[in-house]
N, C-alpha and C positions, 0 to 999 in steps of 0.2 A: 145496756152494757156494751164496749166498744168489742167489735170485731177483734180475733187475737191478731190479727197483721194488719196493716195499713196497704191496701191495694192499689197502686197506681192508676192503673190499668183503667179500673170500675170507674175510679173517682174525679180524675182530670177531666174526663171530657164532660160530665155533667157539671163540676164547678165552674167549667168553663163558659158553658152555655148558659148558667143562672148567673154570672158575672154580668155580662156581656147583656143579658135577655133586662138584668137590672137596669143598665143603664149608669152605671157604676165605672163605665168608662171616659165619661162625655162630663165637661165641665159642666153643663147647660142647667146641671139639678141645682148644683152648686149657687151658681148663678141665680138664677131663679128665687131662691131662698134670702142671697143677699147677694144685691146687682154691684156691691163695694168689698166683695171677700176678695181677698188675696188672690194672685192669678201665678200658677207655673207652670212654664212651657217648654218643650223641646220638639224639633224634629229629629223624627229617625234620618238616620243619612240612608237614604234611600236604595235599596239594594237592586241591583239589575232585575229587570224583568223576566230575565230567561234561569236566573240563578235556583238555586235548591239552596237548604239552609245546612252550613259547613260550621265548625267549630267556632270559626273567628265570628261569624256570626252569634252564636250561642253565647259567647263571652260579651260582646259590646249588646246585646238586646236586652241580656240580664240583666247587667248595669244598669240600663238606660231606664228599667221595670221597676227597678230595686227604687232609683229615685223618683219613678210616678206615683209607686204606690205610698212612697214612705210621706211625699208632699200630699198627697191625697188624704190620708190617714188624719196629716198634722189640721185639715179641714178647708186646706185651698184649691180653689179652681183650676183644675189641673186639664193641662192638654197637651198630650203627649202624640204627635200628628205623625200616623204612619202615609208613607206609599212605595210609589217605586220607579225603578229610572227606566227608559225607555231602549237604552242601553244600547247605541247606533249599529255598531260592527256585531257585537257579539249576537242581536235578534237579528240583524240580517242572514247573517252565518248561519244560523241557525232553522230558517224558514228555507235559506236557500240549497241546503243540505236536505229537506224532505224533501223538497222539488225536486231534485235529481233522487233520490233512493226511491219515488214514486215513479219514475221515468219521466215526468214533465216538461216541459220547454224552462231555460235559463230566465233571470229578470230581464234579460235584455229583450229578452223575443217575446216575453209578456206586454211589455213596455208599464211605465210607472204606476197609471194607475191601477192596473190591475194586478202588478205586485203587491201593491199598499194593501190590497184591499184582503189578498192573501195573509198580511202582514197582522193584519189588525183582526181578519178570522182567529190566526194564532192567539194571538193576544188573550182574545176573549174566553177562550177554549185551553189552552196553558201557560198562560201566562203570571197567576193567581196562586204557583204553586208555595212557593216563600212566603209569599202573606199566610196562607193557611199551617204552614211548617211554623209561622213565627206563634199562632194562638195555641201548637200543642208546647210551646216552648211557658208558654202562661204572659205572654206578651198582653201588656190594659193598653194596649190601644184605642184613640178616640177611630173607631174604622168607621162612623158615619162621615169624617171629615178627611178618608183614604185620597189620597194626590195621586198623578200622573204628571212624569214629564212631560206629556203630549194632548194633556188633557185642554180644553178649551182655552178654561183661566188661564193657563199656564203659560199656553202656546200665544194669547194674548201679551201678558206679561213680559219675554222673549219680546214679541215684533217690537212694544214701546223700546226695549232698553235698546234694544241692535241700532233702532231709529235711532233714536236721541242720543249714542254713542255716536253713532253717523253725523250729525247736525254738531256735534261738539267737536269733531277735529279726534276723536277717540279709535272708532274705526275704520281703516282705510284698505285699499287691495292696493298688494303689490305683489314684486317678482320677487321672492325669497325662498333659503332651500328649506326643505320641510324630513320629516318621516315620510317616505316612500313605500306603502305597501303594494307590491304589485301585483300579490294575487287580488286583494280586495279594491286594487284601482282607487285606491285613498291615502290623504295624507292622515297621520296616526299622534298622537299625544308621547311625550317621553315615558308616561304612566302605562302604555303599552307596550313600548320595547322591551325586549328581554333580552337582555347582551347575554351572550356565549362563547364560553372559551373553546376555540375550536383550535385542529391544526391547521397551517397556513407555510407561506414563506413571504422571505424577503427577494423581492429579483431586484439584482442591481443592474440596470441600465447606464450606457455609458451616452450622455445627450452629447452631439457633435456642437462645440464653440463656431458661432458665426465672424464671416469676414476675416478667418486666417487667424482669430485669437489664440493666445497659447500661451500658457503658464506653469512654474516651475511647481510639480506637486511632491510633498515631503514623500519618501517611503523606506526611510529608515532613519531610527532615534537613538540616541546614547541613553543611558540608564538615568537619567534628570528627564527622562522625555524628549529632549531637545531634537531636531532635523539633523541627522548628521549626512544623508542621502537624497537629492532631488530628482524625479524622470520631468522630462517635458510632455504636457499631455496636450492635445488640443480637442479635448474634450470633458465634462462633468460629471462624475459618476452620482445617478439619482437610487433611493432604494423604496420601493414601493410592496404593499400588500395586494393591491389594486390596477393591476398595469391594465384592465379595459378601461380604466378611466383617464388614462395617459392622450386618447384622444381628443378631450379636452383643455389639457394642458392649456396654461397660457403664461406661466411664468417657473422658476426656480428661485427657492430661498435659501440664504444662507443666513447666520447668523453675523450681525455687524461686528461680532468681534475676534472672528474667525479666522486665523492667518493666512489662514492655506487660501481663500478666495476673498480676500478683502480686493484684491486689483482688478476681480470681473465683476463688481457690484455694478449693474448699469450696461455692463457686455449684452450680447446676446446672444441665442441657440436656435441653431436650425434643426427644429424637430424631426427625428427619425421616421416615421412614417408620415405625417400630413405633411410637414415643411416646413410648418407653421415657425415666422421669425417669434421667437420669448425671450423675455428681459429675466435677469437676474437681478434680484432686488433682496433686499438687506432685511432680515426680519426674526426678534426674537421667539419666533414660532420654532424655526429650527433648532435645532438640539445638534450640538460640533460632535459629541458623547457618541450618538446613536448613527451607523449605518456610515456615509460619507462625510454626514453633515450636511447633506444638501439634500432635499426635500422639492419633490415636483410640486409644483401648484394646480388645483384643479377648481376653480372657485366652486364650479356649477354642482358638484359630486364629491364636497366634505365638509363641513361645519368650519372643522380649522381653518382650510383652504378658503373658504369662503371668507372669514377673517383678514387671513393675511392678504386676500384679491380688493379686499374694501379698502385696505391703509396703503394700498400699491397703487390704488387704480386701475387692477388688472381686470380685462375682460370676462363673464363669465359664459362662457358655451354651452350647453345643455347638450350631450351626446350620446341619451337614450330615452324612449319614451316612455307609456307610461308604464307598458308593460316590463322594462327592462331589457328593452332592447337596444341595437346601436341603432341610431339616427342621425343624417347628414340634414336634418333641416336648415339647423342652427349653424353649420358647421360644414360646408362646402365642400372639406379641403380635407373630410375623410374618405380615405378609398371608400369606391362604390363596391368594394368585395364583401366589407363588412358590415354595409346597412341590413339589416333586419335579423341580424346576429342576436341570439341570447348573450347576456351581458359575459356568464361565465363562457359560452363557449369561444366569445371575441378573447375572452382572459388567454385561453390555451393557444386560441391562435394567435395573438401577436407574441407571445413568448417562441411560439415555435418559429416566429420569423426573427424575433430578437436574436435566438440563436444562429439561425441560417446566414444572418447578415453578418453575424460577429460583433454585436451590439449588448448582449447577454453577456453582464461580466460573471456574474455569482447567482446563486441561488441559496438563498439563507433558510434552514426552516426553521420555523416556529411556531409557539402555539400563541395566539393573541385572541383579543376579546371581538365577537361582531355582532353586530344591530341585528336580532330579530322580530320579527312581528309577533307579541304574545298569542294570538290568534291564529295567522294562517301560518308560521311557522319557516316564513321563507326569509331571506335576509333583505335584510332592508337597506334602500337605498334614499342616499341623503339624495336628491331633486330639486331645482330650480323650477319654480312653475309660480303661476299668479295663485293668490289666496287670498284670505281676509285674514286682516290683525287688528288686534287689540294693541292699545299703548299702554300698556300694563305698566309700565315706570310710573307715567301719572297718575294710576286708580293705586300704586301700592302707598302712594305717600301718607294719603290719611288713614289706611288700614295701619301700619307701621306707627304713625302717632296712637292712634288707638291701643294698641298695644306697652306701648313705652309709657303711654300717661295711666295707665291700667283700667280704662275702661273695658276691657275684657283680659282677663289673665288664662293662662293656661296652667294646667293640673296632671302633673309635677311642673311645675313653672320652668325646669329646665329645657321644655320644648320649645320656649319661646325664642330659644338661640337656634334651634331651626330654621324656626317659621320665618327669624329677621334674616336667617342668612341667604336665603330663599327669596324672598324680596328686595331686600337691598341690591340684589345682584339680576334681577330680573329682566328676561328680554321677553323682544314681542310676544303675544301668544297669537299662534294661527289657531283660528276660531273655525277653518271651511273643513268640510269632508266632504268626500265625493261620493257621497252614500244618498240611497233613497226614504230610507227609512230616518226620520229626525225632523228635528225642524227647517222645514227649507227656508233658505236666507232670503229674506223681506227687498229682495234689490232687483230690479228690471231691467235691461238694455235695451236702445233707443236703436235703429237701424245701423246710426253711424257712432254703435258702441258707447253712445251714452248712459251713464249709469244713473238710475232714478232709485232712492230708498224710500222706502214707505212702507206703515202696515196693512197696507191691501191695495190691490192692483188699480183701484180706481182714484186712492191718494200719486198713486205713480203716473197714470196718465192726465191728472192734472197737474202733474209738474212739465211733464215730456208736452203739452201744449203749448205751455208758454215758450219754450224753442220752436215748436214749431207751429205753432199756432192753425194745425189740424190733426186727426185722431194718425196717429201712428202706431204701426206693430212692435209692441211691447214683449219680451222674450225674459221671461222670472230665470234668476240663477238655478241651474240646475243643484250646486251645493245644498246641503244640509249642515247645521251649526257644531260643533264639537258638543260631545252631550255634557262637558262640563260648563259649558258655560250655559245652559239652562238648569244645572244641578249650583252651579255660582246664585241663584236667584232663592232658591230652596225657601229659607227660611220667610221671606218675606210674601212669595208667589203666591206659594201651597194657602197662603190667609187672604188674600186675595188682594191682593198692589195687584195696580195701580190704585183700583176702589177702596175709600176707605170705608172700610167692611169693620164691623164689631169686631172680628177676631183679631184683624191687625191690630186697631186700636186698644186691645185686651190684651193681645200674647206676644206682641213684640215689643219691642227687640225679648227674643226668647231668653230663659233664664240658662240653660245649661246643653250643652253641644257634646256627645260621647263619642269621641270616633278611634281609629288607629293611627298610628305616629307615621305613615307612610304616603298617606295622603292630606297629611298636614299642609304642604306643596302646592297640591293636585285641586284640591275639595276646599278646605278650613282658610286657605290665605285667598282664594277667588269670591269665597261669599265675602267676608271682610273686604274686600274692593268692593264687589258690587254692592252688599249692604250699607256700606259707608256714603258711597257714594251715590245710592239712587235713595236713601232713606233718609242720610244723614244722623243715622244711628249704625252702632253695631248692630251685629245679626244674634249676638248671644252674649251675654255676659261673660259665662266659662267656658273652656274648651278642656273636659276631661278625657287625655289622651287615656286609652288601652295597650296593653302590649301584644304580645305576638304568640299566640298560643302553640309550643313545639310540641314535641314527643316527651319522652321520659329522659330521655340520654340530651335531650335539647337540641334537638334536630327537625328541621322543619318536614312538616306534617307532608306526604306526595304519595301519591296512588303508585309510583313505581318504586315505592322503598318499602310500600305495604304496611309505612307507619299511621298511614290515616284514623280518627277516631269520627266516628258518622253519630252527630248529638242525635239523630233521630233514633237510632238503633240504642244507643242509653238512655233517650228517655221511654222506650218500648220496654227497654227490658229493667232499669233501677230507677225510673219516672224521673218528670222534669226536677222534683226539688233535689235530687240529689245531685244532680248535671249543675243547677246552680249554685247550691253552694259552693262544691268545689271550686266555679268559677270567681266566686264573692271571694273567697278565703284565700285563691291563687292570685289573687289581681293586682297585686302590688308592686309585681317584678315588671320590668317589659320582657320579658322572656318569660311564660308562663310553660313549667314542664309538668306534661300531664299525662297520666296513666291512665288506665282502668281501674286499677287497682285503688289508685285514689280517690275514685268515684264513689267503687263500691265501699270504701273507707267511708266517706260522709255519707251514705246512706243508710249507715248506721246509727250514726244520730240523730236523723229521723226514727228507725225505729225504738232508738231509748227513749227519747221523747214519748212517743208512743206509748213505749210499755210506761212508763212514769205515771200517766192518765188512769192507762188499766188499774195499776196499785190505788192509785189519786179513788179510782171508784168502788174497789175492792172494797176498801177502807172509809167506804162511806163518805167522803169530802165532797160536798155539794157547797154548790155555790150558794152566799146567804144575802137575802135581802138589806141593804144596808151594812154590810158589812165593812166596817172603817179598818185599814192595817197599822192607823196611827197608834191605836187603841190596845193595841194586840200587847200581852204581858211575858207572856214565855220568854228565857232567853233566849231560844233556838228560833221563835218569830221574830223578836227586836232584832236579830241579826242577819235574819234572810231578807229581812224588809229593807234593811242598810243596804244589802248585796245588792238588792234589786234595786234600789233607789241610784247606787253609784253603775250599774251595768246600765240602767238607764238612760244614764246622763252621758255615759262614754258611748252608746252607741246612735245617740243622735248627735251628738259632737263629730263623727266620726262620720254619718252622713252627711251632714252638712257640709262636712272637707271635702265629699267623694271618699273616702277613705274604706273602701270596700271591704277590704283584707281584715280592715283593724275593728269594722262593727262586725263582722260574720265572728272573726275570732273571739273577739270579746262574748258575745251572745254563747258560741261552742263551750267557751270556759265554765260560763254562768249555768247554763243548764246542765253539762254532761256531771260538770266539777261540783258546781258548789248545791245544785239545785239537787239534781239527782244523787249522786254519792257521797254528798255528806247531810243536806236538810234530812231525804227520806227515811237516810239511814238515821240519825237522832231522833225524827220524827216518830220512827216504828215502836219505843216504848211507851212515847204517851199516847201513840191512837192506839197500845193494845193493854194502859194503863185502865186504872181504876179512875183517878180523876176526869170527873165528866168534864167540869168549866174548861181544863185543859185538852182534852179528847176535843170538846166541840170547838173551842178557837183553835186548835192545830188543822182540824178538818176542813174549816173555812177557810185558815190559808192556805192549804193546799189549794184549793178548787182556787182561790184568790190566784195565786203563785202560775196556775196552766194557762188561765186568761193573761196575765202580763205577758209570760212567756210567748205565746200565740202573738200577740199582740205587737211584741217587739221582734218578731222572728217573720213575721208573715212575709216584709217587702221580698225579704231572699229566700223564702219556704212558704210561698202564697198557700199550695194546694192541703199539704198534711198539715197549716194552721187552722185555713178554712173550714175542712171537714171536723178537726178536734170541737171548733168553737161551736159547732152545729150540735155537735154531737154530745158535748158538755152540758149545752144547755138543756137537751133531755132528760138526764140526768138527777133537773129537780132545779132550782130556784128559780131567781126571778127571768123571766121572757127578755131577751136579746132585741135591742132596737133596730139592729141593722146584721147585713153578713159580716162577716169581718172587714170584708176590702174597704168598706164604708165606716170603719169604725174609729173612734179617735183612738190619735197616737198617745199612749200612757205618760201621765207626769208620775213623777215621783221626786217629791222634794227632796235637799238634802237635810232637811229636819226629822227623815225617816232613820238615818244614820245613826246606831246608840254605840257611841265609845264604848262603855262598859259592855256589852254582849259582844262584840268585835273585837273584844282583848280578850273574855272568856271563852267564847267559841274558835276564834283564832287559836288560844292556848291548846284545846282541846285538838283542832284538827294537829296539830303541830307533833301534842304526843301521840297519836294513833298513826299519823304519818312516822313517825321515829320508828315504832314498835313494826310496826308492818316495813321499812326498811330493812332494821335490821335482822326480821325473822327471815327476809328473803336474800339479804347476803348473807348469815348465817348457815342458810342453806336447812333451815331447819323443815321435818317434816310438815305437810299440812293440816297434820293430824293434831301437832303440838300446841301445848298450852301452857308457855313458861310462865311462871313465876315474877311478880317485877318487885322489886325495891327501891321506892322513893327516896331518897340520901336529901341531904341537906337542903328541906322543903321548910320555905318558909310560911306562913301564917297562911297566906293566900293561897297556894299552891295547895294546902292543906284541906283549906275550905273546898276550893274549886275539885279537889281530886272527891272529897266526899260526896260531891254533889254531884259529880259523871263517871263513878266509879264502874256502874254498870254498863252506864256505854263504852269506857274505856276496855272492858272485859269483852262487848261485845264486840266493838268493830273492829278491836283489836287481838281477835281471837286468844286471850290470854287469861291463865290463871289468876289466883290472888293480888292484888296491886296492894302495896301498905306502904307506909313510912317505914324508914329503918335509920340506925346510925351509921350504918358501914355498907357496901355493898356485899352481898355475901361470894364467897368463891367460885368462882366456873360461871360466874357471872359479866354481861358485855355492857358496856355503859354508852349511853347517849341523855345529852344535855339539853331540857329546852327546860329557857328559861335558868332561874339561882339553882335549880334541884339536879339530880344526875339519877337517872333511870337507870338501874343495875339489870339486865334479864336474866334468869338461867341458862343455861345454854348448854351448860356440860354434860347434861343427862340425855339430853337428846342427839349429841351431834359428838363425832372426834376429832375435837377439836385441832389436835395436831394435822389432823387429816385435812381437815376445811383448810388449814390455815396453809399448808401444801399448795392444794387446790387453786386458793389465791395467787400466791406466790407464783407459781407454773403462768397463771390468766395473766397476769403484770408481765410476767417474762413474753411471754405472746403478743402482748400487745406493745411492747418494747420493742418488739422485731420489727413490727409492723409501723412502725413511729421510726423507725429508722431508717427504712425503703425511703417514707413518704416526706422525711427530711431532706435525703439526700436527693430527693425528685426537685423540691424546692429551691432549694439550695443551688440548684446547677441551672445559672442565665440561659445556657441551650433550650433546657426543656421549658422553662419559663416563657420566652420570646417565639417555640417552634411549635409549642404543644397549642390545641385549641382552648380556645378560651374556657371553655366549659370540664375540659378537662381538667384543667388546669384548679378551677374552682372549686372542681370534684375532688382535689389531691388537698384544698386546702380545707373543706369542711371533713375532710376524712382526717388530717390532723386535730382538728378541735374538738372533735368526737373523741378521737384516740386519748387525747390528753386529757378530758372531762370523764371518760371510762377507767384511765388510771386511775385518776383522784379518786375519786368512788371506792374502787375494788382496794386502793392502797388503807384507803376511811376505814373501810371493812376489816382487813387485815391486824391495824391496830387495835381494833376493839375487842376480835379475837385474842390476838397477844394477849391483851388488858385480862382475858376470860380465864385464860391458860396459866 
């Protein structure tokens, strides 16, 4: 007999370990059985190696579980390939933060290799914690086939592509500005800035015109706008956020169509502190709207600037190094006062000499957005420096065809206007970081700064021979690669490309790819380059996006709002299947709002599940040898066997799509609804009847009925499936061929379907839902047991009442049911079907009272329909309110308005009674 609870706790980690101990994870039985079975694949997108497992994780691994096991089941070779990313900045940061809280010497004063070696101790000792967080999550990992971004293959894999990128004209070094970290002395991915809205100002600088220039500037307008007032200025007024980068100056822009400086386009400025002569050059970067209109140029020290210095030809200066300081290297002709200045504190100083001079017109304040480094937390600076790039224009073209001819779609396809907008628009990507931990770049230099690429030092010094035709001192780049572009190689590495290995040739291009919509950019549009172009296939067929898992109120989740939900702490304390349904059932939004509350909601369905089995055994329902459900004669089996047949069908239609939300819901319906509350309950007069024939087929489909359900529930409720089928089998019939994980996925044709029991049992739930409505808007006691009268029942309805007359008494807690000609007085009528159901009602309930009661609830909710209109209703609160709120105001209407209906329903039927 089953235990009275279903214990998490006890049960996970041993399912886990007999999973796992099977071999139930690894295609290779598969295989082995039949070397032509069906093959599906996916890589996990690989999570940091220093990370712990957070919610957005719990939601995209579920997913990704949901479709190994469900392909597993259907009897294909499945390989669902975990590892993990080696994660550059973040495990540096993180190794090098013990170093200093043990007192230890810096990376620097280690020097390289004896950092690494620190580096990869970590590794081995905690680096493993997320792999093990993902198997209490019930993650079927193939973990004999666990990846590393740094692992041999891998770091292999990596030298070919950099090379051969190299030899094609793909990757090249140049001087371009990058993300600027300057605590971590690296350049950093857009995926790692975190823009901040901080406060700030605008300073208006007034740049002195060269050569005696001087022009008429407006400064006052008539009410059409027009100039009606000119002063002569012989100077520009510039407005900056950023005045320590004015030391690199090398031009001003105005806009070409700008009146007020159309006559100095081509002028020039003799800059305020260095001297430095700058042109003034026409450019619609400027905005006339904002500030003077004119706009200092800085190419070396802002993305924009750097734009408008390429289409100018203006010079770009570099006037801070790498830490963020000021520097005359590049740049001669800045005061020697301010070399080795922190960047902010040159800020304060040249402002405070702005003012001294009388150069400082205005000080604007404002709050504006700036570049942080997600990591070290400092602001980031745009830098001019040598790098390595990618020409990602030419590797998106055939990702982009791929996409458009649909050899890989995306799921909700509306991603795919992302993904193109992303690439179509795409610039270089700098591939270097100045970090030690990564893969160091495959490129050497020659004495006299010759660059040699190769995958290993002794392909390099036989290139540097041929120049110099004796051994010379070779010097490897000290850079390491962005860890995306060895995470860009994922699907194809981790099997082993360049070799072709069985598994490449078996599991690529992969069948399906689950990730979040945020690194669709970053991760999902880099393998497609890469994959297209070093395989000449995609990397995946689908790309099923996830959404963004918030709070309750739909705010995202952050340890300083103390809204975080920690999946390890819900699966310790309401176990992993109840974490994952929620997630299967939530999945359909990209905004996923999540509670607690909602957790321990679907962990109730596990336990009714549960108890269903108990009654299932109570009641003797053993599973029977041989037992066929085509065969089955009851109507209450002809119709649960249809249910199951059509639940079957929807909820592998519904995998197949990715359709997460729509197979967990479907399956919820099927068990809580049709399975448990209404089979068991029809069920309970013939398992406690006289008829044996009928007793023993209802018993068998019961025990028939746990196994489907198990069966079709397990991908998203592996654990409490697992243990049922173990435990079923005890029970009594025939011996189980395999654990569940291994077990085929259920057919159920649609030949199981009987029209007739699905229009008589239909009918049936139909009255017992009427009666049980109305006794609860009624308001009647629970004690009560009205009376009902059948009116204008025809032949059928006549038969059929005869024939479920006692379940209609029972489920519907209710006295005599009969045919009548009239409905009798103090009686409320509801309609299913040609007949009209009269109840009593007057004897129990007063009725004027109830009908009060109502009336008062409609007036209430009338009020409240009225706030939530006029919230509507007003463009302000529409355009000002958040999004969420605003959604909140509008499912708070359709409630409101579906609760009148209702209560107004109710009210007329009383009338009718009264």
């Amino acid at each position: 007999m089953l235990e009275k609870t279903f214990d998490p706790r006890a049960v996970e980690p041993r399912l886990y370990e007999a999973w796992e101990q099977s071999g139930a994870f690894s295609p290779d039985a598969v295989l082995a059985a039949d070397p032509n079975a069906r093959t599906y694949s996916i890589v996990i997108p690989p999570p940091n190696v220093t990370g712990s497992l957070h919610i957005g994780h719990a939601l995209n691994n579920t997913l990704q579980d949901i479709l190994a096991r469900y392909h597993r089941m259907k009897g294909e070779a499945v390989l669902w390939l975990p590892g993990t990313d080696h994660a550059g900045i973040a495990t540096q940061m993180v190794v090098e933060r013990q170093l200093a809280a043990k007192g230890n010497i810096s990376r620097r004063d280690m020097g390289r290799d004896a950092f690494l070696e620190t580096v990869w101790k970590w590794k081995a000792e905690s680096g493993g914690t997320i792999v093990r967080q993902l198997r209490r999550l019930g993650a079927s990992c193939d973990w004999s086939r666990e990846r590393f971004t740094l692992d041999d293959g891998l770091n292999a894999a990596v030298r070919k592509v950099f090379v051969d990128l190299y030899k094609q004209g793909l990757i090249y070094r140049d001087k371009r500005l990058v993300n600027w970290d300057p605590h971590f002395q690296t350049a950093i991915s857009d995926l790692e800035v975190e823009q901040k809205e901080v406060d700030g100002a605008y300073w208006h600088f007034a740049y002195p015109l060269a050569d005696g220039v001087t022009y008429e500037h407006p400064i006052a307008f008539d009410d059409d706008g027009k100039p009606m007032e000119y002063e002569t200025r012989d100077y520009i007024v510039v407005a900056t956020t950023r005045p320590e980068t004015m030391l690199g100056d090398t031009g001003v822009a105005v806009h070409p169509d700008d009146d007020r400086y159309k006559g100095l386009v081509g002028k020039f400025i003799d800059h305020p502190i260095t001297g430095r002569r700058i042109v003034i050059v026409a450019d619609d970067y400027a905005d006339p709207t904002k500030g003077s209109g004119a706009v200092k140029i800085t190419p070396a020290h802002d993305f924009n600037d750097f734009g408008v210095g390429k289409r100018a030809g203006l010079a770009a200066l570099n006037v801070m190094d790498a830490f963020g300081r000021i520097t005359a290297v590049d740049t001669p002709d800045v005061p020697a006062e301010y070399e080795g200045m922190d960047r902010f504190a040159a800020r304060k100083a040249i402002v405070a000499r702005a003012e001294e001079e009388g150069w400082l017109k205005e000080i604007e304040k404002t709050r504006h957005v700036v570049p942080h480094g997600d990591r070290s937390g400092v602001v980031i600076e745009p830098w001019l420096t040598d790098q390595w790039w990618v020409d990602a224009w030419t590797l998106a073209q055939p990702a982009i065809k791929a996409v458009e001819d649909g050899d890989t779609v995306f799921e909700p396809r509306s991603y795919e206007k992302t993904y193109f907008e992303w690439l179509r628009n795409i610039e270089p990507w700098c591939v270097s970081r100045q970090l030690w931990w990564g893969h160091r770049i495959p490129a050497w230099y020659g004495p006299d700064g010759e660059i040699y690429v190769a995958e290993s030092e002794e392909d390099a010094r036989e290139q540097a021979l041929s120049d110099y035709d004796h051994e010379v001192e070779l010097t490897q780049d000290e850079d390491v690669l962005d860890t995306w572009f060895s995470s860009a190689l994922w699907p194809f590495s981790t099997m082993g490309w360049p070799e072709e290995t069985d598994d490449l040739n078996r599991f690529y291009p992969t069948n399906d790819l689950v990730t979040g919509f945020d690194i669709i950019f970053f991760w999902v549009a880099r393998m497609m380059m890469m994959g297209t172009h070093f395989t000449g296939q995609v990397p995946f067929d689908r790309v099923v996006i996830n959404g963004l898992v918030r709070d309750e109120k739909g705010q995202k989740m952050s340890k300083s709002k103390g809204n975080v939900i920690d999946p390890l702490e819900i699966v310790d304390e309401l176990g992993a299947d109840a974490l994952r349904l929620t997630m299967a059932m939530l999945s359909g939004t990209r905004d996923i709002k999540l509670s607690k509350q909602r957790i321990e909601g679907y962990r109730n369905f596990g336990t009714k599940l549960w108890n269903a089995a108990r009654f299932c055994q109570v009641n003797e329902c053993r599973r029977v040898e041989g037992f066929d459900p085509a065969r089955v004669e009851l109507t209450i089996n002809r119709w649960i066997r249809g249910e199951l047949a059509k639940v079957t069908r929807d909820v592998s239609t519904a995998l197949d799509a990715a359709h997460f939300d729509e197979a967990s819901q479907a399956l919820y319906r099927f068990v809580w609804n049709v399975f448990c509350d209404w089979w068991l309950e029809l069920a309970k007069p013939v398992l406690n009847g006289d008829d044996l024939a009928a007793r023993d087929e209802t018993r068998a489909m019961g025990a028939w009925l746990l196994d489907q359900c198990c069966l079709l529930l397990h991908p998203i409720m592996p654990y409490i499936t697992e243990e049922l089928w173990a435990e079923l089998a005890k029970f009594g019939g025939p011996a189980r061929q395999s654990m569940l994980i291994s077990a085929a996925w259920p057919e159920a044709p649609d030949a199981w379907i009987d029209a007739t029991a699905d229009q008589e049992i239909g009918w049936l739930v139909e009255v017992v839902s009427g009666i049980r409505s109305l006794k609860a808007e009624a308001n009647l006691p629970a004690s009560a047991k009205p009376d009902i009268a059948v009116v204008d029942a025809g032949a059928q309805t006549l038969a059929r009442l005869e024939t479920h007359r006692a379940a209609i008494q029972t489920l519907g807690r209710v006295g005599a049911v009969a045919a009548a000609d009239e409905a009798p007085k103090g009686s409320a009528p509801f309609v299913v079907g040609e007949a009209t159901w009269a109840m009593a009602v007057a004897e129990f309930i007063d009725i004027p009272a109830e009908a009060a009661r109502l009336t008062k609830e409609i007036a209430g909710i009338d009020k409240d329909l009225e706030v939530t209109r006029k919230k509507l209703g007003n463009p302000d609160f529409v355009a000002r309110a958040k999004p969420e709120v605003v959604e909140e105001n509008r499912q708070r209407l359709t409630d409101g308005e579906a609760a009148r209906a209702k209560l107004e329903a109710a009210l007329e039927r009383l009338k009718a009674a009264g």
